[in-house]
C-alpha positions as CSV (number, residue, x, y, z in Angstrom):
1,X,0.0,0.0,0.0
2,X,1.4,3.5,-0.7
3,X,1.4,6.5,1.3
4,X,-1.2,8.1,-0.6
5,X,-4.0,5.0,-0.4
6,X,-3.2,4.6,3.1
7,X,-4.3,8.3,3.9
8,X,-7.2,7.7,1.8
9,X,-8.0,4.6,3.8
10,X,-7.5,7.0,6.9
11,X,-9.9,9.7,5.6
12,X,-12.5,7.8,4.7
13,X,-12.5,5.9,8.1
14,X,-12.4,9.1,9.6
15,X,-15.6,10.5,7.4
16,X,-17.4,7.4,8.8
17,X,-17.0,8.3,12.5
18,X,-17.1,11.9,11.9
19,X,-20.0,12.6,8.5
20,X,-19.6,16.4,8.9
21,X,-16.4,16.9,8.9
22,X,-14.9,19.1,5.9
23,X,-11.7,16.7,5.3
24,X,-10.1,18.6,2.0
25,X,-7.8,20.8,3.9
26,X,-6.8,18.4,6.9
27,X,-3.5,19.6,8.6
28,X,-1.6,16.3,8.8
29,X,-0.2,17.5,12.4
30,X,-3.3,18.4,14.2
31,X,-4.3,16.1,16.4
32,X,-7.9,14.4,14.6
33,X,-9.7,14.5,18.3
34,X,-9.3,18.0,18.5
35,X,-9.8,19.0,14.7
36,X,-13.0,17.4,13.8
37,X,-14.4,17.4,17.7
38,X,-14.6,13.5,18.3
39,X,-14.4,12.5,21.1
40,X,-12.5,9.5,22.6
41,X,-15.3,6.9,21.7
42,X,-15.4,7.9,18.4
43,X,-11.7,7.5,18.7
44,X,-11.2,4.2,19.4
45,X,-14.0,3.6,17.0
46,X,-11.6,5.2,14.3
47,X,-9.1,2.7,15.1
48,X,-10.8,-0.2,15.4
49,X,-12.2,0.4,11.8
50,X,-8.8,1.3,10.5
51,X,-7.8,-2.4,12.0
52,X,-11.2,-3.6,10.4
53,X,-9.8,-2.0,6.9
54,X,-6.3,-2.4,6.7
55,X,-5.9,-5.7,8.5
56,X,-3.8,-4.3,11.1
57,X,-3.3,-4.8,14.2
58,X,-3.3,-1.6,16.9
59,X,-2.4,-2.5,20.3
60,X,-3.9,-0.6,23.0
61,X,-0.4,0.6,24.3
62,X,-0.2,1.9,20.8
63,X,-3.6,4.4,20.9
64,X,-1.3,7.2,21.7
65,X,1.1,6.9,18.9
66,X,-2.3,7.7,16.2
67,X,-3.1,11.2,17.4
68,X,-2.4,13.0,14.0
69,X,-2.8,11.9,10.4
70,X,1.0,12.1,10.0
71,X,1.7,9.9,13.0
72,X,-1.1,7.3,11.3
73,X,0.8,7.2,8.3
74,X,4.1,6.7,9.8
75,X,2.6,4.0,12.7
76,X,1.1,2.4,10.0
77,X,2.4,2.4,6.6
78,X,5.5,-0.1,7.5
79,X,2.5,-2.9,9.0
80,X,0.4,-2.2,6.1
81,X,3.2,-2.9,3.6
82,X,4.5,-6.1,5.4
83,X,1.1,-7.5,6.0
């Protein structure tokens, strides 16, 4: 999987938990709680369907490492392209 389909697969996890939100101008370092108002429910329900999707597995101790789209990409990218 490239970098480019794996933000896709990010974003349109992302427009599942959060319908409203306006994702064309995403800053890749804000953290997504904060920028689209989710909150931690929603969260975890991000990451379990990126897991769902991508057929990855995301530890629990791992939750904190997925706060922005750019640490998404680079947590996941290297499991995506090995699994």
């Amino acid at each position: 999987m490239t970098k480019p389909e794996l933000e896709s697969a990010i974003l349109r996890a992302l427009k599942k938990i959060a319908p409203e939100a306006e994702l064309t101008d995403i800053d890749e370092n804000e953290p997504l709680q904060q920028a689209f108002d989710i909150d931690s429910f929603d969260y975890l329900n991000l990451l379990v369907a990126l897991r769902d999707e991508l057929g990855v597995t995301i530890e629990e101790a791992d939750y904190d490492k997925l706060r922005t789209l750019k640490d998404m990409v680079s947590f996941l990218l290297p499991r995506v392209s090995r699994e």
